[in-house]
mmJSON file of the N, C-alpha and C atoms, coordinates in Angstrom:
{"data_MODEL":{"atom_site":{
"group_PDB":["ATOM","ATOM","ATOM","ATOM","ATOM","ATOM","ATOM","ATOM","ATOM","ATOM","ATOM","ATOM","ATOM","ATOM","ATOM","ATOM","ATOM","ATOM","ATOM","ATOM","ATOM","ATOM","ATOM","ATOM","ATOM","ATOM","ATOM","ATOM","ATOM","ATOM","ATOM","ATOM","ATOM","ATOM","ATOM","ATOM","ATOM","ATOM","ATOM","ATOM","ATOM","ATOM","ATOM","ATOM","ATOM","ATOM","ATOM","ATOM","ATOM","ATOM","ATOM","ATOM","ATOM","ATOM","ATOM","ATOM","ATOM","ATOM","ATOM","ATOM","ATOM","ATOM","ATOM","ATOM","ATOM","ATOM","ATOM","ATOM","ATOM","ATOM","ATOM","ATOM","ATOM","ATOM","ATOM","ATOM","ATOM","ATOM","ATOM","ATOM","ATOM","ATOM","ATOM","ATOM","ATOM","ATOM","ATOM","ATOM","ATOM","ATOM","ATOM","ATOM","ATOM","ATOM","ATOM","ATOM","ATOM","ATOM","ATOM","ATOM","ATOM","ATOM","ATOM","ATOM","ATOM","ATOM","ATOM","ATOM","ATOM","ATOM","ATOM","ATOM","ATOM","ATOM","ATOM","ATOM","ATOM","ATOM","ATOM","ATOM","ATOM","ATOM","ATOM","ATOM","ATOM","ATOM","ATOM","ATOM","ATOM","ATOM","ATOM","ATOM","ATOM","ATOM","ATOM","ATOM","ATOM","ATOM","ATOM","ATOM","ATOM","ATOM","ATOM","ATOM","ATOM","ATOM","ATOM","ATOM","ATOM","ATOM","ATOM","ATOM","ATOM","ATOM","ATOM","ATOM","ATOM","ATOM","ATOM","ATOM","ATOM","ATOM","ATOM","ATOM","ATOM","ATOM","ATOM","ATOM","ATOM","ATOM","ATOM","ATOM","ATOM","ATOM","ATOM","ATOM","ATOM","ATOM","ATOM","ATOM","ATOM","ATOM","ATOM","ATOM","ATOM","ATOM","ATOM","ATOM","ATOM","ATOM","ATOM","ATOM","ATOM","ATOM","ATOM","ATOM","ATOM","ATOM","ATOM","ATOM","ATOM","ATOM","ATOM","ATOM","ATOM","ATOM","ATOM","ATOM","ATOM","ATOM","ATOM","ATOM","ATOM","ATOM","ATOM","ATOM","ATOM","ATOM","ATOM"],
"id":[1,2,3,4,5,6,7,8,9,10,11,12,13,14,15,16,17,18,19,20,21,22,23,24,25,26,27,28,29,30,31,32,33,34,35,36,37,38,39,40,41,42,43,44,45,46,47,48,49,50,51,52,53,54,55,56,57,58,59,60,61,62,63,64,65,66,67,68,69,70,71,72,73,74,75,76,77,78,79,80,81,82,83,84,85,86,87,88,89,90,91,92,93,94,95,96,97,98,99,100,101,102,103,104,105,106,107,108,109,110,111,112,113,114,115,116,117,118,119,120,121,122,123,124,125,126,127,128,129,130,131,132,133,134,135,136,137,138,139,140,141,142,143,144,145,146,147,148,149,150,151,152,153,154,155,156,157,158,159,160,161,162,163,164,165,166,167,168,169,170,171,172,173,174,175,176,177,178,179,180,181,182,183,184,185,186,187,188,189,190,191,192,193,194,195,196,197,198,199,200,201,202,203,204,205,206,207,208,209,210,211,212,213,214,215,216,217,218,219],
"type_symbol":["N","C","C","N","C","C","N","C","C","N","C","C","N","C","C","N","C","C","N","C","C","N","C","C","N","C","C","N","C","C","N","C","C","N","C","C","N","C","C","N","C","C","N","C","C","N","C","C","N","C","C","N","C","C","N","C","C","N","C","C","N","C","C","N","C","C","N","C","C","N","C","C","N","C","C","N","C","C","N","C","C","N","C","C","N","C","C","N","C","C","N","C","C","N","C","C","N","C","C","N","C","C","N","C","C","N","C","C","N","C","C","N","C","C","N","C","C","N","C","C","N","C","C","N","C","C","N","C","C","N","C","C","N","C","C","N","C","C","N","C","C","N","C","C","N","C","C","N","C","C","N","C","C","N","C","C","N","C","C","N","C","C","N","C","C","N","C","C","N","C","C","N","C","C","N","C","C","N","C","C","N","C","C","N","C","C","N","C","C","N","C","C","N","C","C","N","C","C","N","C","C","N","C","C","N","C","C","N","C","C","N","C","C","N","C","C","N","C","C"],
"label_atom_id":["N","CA","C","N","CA","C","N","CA","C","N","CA","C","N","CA","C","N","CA","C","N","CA","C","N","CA","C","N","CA","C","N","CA","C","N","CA","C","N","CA","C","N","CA","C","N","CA","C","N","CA","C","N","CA","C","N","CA","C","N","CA","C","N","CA","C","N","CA","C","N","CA","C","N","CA","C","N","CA","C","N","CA","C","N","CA","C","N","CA","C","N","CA","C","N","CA","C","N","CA","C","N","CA","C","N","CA","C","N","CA","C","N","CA","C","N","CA","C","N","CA","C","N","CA","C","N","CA","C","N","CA","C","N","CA","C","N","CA","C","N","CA","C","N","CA","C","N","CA","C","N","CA","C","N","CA","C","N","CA","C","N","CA","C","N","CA","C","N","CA","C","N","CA","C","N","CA","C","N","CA","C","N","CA","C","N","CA","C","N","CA","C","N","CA","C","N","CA","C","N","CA","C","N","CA","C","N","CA","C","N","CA","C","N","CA","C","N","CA","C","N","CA","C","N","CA","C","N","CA","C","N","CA","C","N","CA","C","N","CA","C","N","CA","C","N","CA","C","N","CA","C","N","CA","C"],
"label_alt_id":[null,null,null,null,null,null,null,null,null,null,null,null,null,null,null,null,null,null,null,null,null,null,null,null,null,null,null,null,null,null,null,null,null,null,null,null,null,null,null,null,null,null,null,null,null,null,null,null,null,null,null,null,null,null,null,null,null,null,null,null,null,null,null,null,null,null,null,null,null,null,null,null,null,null,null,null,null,null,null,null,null,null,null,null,null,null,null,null,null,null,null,null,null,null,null,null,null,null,null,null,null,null,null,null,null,null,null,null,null,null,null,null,null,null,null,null,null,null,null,null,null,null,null,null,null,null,null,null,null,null,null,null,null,null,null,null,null,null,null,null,null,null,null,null,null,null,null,null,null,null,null,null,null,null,null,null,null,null,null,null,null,null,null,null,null,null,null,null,null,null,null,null,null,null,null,null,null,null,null,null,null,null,null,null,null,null,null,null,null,null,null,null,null,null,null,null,null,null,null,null,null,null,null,null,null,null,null,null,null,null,null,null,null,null,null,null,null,null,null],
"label_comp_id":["UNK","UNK","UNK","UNK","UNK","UNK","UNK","UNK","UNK","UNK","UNK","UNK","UNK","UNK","UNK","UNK","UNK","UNK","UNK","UNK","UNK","UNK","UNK","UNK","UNK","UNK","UNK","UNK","UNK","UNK","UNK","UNK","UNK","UNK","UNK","UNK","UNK","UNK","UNK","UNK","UNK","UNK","UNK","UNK","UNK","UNK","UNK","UNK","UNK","UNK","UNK","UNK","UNK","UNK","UNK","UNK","UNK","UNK","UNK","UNK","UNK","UNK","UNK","UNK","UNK","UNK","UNK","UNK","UNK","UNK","UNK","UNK","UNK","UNK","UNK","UNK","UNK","UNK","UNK","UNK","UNK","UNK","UNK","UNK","UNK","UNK","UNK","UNK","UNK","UNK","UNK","UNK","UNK","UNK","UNK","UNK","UNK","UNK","UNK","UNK","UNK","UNK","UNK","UNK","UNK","UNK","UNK","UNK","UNK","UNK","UNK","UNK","UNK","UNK","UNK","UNK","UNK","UNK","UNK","UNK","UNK","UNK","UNK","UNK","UNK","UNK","UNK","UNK","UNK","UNK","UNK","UNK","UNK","UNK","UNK","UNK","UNK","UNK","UNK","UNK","UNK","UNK","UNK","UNK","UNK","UNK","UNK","UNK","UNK","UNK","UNK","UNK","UNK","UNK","UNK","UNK","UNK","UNK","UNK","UNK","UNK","UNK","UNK","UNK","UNK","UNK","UNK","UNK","UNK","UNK","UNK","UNK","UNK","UNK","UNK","UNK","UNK","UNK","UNK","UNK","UNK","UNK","UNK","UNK","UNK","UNK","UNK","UNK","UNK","UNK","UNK","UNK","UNK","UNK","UNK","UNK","UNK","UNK","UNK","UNK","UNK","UNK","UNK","UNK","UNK","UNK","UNK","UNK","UNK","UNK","UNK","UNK","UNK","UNK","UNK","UNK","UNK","UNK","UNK"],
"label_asym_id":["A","A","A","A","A","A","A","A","A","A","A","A","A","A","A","A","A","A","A","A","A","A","A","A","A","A","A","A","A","A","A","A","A","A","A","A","A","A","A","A","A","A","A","A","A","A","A","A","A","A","A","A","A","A","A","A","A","A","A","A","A","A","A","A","A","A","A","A","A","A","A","A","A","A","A","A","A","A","A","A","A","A","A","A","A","A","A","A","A","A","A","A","A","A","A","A","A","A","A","A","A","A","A","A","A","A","A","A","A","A","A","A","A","A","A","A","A","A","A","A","A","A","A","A","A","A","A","A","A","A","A","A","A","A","A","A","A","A","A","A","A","A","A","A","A","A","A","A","A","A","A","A","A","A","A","A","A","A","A","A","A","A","A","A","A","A","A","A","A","A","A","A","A","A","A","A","A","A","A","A","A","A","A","A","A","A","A","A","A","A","A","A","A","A","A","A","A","A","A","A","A","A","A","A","A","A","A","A","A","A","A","A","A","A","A","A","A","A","A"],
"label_entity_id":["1","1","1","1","1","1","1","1","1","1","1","1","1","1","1","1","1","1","1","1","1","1","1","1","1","1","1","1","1","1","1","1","1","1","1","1","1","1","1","1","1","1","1","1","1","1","1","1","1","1","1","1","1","1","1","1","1","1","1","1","1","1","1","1","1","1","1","1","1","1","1","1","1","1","1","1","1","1","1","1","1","1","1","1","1","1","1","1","1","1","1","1","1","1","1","1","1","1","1","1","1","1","1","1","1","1","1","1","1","1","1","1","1","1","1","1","1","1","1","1","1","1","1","1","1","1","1","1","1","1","1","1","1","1","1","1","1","1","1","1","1","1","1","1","1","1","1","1","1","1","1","1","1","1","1","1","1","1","1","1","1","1","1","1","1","1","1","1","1","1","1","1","1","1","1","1","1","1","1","1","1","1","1","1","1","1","1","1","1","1","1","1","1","1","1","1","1","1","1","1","1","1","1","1","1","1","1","1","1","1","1","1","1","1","1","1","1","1","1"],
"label_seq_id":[1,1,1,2,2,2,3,3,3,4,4,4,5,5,5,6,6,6,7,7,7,8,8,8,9,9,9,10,10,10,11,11,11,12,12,12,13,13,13,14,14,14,15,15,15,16,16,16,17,17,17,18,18,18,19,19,19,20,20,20,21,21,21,22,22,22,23,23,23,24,24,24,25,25,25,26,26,26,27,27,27,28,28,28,29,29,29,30,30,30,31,31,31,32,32,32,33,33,33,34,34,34,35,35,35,36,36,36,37,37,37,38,38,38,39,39,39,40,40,40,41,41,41,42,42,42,43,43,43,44,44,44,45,45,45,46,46,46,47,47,47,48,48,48,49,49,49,50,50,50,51,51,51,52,52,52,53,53,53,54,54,54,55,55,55,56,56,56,57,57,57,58,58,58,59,59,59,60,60,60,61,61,61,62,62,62,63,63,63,64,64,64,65,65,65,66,66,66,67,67,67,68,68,68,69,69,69,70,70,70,71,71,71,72,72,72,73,73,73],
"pdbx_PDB_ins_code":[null,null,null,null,null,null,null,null,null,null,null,null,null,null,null,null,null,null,null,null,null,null,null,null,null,null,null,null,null,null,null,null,null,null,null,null,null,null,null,null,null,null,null,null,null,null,null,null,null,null,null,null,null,null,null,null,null,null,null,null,null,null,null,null,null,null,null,null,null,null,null,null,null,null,null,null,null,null,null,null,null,null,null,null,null,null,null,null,null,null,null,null,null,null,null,null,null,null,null,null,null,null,null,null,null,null,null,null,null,null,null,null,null,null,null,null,null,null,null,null,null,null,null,null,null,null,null,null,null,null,null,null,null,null,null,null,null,null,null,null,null,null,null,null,null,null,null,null,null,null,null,null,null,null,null,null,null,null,null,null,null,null,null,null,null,null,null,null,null,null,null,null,null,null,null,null,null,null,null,null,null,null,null,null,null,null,null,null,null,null,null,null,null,null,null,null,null,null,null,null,null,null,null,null,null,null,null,null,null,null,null,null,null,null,null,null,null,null,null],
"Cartn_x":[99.124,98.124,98.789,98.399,99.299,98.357,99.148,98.359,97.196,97.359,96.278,95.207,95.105,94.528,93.52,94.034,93.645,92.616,93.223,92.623,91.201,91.629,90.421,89.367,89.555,88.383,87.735,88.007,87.074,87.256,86.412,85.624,87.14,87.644,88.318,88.167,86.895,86.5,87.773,88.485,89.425,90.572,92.276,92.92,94.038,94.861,95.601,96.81,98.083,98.607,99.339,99.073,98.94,100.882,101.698,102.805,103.46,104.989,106.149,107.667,107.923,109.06,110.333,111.525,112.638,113.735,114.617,115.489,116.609,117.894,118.636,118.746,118.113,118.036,116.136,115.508,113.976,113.011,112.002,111.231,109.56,108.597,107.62,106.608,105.226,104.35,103.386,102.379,101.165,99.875,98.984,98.494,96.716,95.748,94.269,93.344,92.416,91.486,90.123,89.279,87.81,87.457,87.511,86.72,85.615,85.011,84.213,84.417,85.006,84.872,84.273,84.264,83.381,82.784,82.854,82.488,81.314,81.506,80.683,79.786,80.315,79.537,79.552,79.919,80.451,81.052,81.114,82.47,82.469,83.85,84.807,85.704,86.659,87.896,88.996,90.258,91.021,92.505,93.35,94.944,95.647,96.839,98.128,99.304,100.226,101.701,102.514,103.198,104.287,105.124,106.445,107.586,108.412,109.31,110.071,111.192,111.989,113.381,114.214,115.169,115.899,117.467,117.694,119.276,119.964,120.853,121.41,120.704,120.075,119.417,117.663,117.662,116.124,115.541,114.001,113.255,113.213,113.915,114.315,113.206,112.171,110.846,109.862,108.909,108.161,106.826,106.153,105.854,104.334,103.457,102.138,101.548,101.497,101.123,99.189,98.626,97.154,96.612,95.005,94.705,93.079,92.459,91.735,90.754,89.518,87.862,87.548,86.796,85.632,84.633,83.539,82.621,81.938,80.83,80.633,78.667,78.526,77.08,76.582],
"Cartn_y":[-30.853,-29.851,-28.471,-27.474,-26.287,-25.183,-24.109,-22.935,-22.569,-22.595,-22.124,-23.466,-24.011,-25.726,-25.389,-24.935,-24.261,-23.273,-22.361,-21.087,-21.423,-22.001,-22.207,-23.277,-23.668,-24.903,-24.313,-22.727,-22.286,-20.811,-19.982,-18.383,-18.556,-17.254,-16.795,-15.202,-15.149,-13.796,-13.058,-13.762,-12.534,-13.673,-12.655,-13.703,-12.777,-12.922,-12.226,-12.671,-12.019,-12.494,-12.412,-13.522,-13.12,-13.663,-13.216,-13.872,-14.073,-13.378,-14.199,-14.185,-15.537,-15.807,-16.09,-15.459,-15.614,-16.783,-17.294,-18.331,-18.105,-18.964,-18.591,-19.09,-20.275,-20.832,-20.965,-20.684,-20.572,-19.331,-19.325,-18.49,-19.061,-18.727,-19.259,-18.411,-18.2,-17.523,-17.918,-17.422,-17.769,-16.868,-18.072,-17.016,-17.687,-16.545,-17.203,-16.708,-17.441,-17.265,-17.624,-16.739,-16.964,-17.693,-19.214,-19.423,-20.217,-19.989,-21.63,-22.245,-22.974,-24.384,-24.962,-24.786,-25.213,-26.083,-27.516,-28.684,-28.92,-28.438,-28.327,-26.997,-25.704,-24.109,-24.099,-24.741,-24.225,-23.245,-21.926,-20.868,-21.577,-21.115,-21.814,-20.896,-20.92,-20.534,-21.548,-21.186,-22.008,-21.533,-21.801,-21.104,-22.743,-21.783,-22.445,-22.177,-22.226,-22.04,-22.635,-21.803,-22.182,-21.918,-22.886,-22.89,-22.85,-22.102,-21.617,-21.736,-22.957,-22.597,-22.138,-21.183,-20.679,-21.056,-20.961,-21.399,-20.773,-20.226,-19.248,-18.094,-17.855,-16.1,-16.613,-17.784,-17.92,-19.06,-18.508,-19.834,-20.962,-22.217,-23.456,-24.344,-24.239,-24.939,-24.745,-25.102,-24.415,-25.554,-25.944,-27.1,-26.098,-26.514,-26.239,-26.784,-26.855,-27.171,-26.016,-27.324,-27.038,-27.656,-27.436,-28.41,-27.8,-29.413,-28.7,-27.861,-26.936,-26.359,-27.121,-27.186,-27.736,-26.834,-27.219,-26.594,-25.826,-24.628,-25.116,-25.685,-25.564,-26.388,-26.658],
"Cartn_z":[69.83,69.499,69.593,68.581,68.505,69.364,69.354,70.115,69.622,68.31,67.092,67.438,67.653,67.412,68.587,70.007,71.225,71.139,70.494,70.322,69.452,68.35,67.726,67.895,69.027,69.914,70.876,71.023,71.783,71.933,72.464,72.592,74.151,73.764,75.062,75.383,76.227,76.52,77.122,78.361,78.607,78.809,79.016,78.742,79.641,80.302,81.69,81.736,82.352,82.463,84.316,85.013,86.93,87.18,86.575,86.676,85.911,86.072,84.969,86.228,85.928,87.161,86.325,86.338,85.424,86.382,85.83,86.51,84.907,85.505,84.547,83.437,83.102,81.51,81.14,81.899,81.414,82.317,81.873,82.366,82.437,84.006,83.648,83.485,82.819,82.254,82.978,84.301,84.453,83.692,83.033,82.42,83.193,83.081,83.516,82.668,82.577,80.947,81.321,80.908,80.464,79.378,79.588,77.875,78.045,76.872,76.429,75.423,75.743,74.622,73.841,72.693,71.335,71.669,72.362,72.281,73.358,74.798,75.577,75.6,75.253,75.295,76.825,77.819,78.859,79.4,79.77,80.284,81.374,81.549,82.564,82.455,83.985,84.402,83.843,83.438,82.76,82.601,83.782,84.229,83.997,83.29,83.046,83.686,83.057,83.348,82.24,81.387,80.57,81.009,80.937,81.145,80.15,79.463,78.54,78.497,77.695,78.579,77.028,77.333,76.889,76.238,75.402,74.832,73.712,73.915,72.839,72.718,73.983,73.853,72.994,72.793,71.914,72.803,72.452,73.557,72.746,73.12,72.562,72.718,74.011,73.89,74.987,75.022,75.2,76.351,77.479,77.786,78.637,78.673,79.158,80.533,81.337,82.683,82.884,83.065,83.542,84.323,84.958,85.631,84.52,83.833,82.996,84.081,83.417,83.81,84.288,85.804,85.676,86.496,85.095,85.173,86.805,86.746,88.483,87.838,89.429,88.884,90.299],
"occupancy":[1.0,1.0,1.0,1.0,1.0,1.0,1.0,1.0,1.0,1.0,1.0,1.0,1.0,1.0,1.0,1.0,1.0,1.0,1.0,1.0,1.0,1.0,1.0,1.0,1.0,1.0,1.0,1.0,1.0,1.0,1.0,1.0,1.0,1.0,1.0,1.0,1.0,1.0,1.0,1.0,1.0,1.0,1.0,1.0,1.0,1.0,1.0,1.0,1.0,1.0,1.0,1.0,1.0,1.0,1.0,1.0,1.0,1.0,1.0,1.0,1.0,1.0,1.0,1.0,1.0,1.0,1.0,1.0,1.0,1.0,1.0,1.0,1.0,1.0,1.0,1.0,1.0,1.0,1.0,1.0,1.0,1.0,1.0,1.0,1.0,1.0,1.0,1.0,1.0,1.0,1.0,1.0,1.0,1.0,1.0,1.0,1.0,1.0,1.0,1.0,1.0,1.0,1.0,1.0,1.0,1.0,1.0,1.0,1.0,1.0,1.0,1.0,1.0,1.0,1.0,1.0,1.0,1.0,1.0,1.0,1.0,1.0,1.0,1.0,1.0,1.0,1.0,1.0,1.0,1.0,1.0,1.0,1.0,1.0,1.0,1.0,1.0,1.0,1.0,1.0,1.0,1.0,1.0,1.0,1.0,1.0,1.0,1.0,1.0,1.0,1.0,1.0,1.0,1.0,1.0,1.0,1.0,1.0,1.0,1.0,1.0,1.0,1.0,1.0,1.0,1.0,1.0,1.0,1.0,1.0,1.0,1.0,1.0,1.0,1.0,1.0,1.0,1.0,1.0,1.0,1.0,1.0,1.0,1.0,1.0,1.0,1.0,1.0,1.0,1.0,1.0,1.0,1.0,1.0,1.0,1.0,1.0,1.0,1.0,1.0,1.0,1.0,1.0,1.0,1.0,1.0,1.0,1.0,1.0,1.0,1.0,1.0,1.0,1.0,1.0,1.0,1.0,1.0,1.0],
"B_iso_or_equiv":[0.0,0.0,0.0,0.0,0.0,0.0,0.0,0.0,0.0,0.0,0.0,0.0,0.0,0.0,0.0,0.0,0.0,0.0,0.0,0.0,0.0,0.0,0.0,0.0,0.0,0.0,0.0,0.0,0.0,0.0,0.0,0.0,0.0,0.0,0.0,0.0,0.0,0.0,0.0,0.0,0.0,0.0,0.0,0.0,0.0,0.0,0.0,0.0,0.0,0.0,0.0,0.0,0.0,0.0,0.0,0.0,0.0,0.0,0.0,0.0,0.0,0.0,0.0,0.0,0.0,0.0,0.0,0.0,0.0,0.0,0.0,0.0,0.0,0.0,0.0,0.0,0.0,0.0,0.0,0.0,0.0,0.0,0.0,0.0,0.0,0.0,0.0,0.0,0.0,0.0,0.0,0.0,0.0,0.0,0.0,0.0,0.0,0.0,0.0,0.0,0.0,0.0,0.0,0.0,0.0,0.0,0.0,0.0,0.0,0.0,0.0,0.0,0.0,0.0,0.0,0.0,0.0,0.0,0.0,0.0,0.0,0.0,0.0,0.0,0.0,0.0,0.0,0.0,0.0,0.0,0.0,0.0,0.0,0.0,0.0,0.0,0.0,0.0,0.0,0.0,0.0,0.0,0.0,0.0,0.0,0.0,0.0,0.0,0.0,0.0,0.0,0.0,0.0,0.0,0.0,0.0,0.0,0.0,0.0,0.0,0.0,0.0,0.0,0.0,0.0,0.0,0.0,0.0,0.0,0.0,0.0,0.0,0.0,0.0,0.0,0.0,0.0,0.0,0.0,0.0,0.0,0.0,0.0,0.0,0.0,0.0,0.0,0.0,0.0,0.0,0.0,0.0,0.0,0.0,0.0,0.0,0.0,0.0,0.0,0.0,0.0,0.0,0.0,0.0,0.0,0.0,0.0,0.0,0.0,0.0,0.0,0.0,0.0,0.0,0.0,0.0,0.0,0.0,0.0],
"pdbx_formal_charge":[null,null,null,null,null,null,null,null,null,null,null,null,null,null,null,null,null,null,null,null,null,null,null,null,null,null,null,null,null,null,null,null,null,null,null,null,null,null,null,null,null,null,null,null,null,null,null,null,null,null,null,null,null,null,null,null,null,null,null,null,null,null,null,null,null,null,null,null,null,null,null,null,null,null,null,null,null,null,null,null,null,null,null,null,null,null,null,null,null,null,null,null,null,null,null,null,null,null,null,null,null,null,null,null,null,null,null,null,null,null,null,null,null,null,null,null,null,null,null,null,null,null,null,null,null,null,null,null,null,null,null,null,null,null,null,null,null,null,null,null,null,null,null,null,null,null,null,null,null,null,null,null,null,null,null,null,null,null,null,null,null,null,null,null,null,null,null,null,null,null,null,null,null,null,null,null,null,null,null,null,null,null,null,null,null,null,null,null,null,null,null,null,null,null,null,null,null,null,null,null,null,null,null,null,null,null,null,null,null,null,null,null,null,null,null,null,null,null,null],
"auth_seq_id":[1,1,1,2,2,2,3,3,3,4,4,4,5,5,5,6,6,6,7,7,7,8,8,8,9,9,9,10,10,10,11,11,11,12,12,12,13,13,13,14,14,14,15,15,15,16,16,16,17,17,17,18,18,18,19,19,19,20,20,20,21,21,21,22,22,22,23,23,23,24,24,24,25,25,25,26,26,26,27,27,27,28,28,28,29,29,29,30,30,30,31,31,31,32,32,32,33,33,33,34,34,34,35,35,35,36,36,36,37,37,37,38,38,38,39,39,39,40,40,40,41,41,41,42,42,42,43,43,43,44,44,44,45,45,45,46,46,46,47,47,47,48,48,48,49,49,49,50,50,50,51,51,51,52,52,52,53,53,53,54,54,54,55,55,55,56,56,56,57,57,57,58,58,58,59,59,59,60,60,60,61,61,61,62,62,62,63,63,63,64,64,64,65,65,65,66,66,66,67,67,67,68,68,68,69,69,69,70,70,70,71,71,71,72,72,72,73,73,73],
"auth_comp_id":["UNK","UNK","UNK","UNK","UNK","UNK","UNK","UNK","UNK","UNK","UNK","UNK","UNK","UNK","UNK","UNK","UNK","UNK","UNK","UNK","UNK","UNK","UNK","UNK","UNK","UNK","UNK","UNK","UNK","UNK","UNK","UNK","UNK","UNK","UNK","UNK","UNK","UNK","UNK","UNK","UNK","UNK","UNK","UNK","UNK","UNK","UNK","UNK","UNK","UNK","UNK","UNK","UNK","UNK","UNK","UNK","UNK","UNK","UNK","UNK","UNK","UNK","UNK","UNK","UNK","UNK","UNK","UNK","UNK","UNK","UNK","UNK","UNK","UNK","UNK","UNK","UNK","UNK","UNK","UNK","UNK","UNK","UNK","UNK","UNK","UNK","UNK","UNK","UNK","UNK","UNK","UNK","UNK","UNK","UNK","UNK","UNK","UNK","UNK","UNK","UNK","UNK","UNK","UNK","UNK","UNK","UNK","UNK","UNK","UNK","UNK","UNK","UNK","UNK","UNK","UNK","UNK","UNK","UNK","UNK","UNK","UNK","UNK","UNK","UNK","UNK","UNK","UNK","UNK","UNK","UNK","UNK","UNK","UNK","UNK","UNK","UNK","UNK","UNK","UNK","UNK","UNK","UNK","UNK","UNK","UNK","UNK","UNK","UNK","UNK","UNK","UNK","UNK","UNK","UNK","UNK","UNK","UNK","UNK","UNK","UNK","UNK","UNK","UNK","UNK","UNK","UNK","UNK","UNK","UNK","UNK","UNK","UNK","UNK","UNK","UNK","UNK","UNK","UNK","UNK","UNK","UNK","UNK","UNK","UNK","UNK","UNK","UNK","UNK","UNK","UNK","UNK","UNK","UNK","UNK","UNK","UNK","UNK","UNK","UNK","UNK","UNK","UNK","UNK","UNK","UNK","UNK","UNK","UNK","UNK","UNK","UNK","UNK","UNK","UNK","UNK","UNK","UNK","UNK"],
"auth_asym_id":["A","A","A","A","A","A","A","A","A","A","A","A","A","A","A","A","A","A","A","A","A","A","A","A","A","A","A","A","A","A","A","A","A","A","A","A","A","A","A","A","A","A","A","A","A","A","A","A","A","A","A","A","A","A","A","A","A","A","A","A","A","A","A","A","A","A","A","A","A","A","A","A","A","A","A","A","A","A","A","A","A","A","A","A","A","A","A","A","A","A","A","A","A","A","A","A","A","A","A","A","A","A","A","A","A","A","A","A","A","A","A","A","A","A","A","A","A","A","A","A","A","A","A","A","A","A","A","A","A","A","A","A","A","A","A","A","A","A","A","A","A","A","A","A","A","A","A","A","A","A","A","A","A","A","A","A","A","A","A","A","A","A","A","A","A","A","A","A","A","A","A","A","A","A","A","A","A","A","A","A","A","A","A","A","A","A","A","A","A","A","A","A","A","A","A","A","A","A","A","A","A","A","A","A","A","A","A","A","A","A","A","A","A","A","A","A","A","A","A"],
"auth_atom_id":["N","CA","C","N","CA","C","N","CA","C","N","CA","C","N","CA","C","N","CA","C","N","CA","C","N","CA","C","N","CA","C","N","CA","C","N","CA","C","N","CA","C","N","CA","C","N","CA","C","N","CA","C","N","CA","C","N","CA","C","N","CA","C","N","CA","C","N","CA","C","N","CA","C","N","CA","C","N","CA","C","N","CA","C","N","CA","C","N","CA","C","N","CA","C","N","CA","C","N","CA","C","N","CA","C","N","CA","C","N","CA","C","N","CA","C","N","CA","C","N","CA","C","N","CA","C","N","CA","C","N","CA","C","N","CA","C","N","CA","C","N","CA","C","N","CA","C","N","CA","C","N","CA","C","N","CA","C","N","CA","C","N","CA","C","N","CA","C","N","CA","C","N","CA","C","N","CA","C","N","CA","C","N","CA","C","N","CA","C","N","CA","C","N","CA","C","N","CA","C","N","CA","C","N","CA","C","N","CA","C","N","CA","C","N","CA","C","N","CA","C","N","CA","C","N","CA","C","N","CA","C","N","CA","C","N","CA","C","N","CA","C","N","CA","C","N","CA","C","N","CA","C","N","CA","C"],
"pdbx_PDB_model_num":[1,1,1,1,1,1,1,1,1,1,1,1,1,1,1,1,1,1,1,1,1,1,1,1,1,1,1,1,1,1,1,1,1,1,1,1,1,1,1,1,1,1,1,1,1,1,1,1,1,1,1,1,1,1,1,1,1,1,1,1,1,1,1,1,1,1,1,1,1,1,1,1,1,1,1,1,1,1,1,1,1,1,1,1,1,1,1,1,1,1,1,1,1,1,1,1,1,1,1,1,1,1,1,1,1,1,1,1,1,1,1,1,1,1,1,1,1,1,1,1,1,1,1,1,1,1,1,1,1,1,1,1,1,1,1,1,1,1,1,1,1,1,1,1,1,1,1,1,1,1,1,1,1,1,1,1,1,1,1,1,1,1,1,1,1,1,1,1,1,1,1,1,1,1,1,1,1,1,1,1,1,1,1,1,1,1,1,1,1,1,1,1,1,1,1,1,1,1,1,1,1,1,1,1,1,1,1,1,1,1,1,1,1,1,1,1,1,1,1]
}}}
């Protein structure tokens, strides 16, 4: 599933970025997000972490770490 694929499955009121940690062949991105999700209309809290690793000076790929929303209630 692409970023775009993400983005467009749901409303992301705000979108942050609480963290970027460098190391010598990657870098990681924490990012934390307001959304709701097309499918449920739920808002929810919703933090990641990309890890980026680097080669020849260009980011070579790219891997997503979450723990999904859940709702409160």
């Amino acid at each position: 599933k692409s970023c775009q694929a993400w983005l467009d499955s749901r409303t992301v009121h705000t979108a942050d970025v609480h963290g970027v940690h460098v190391g010598p062949d990657s870098f990681v991105v924490e990012f934390a997000y307001d959304v709701t999700p097309h499918d449920t209309s739920v808002r929810a809290p919703w933090c990641e972490a990309a890890v980026y690793r680097v080669r020849g000076g260009r980011i070579a790929d790219v891997r997503f770490y979450y723990a999904p929303p859940v709702a409160a209630g």
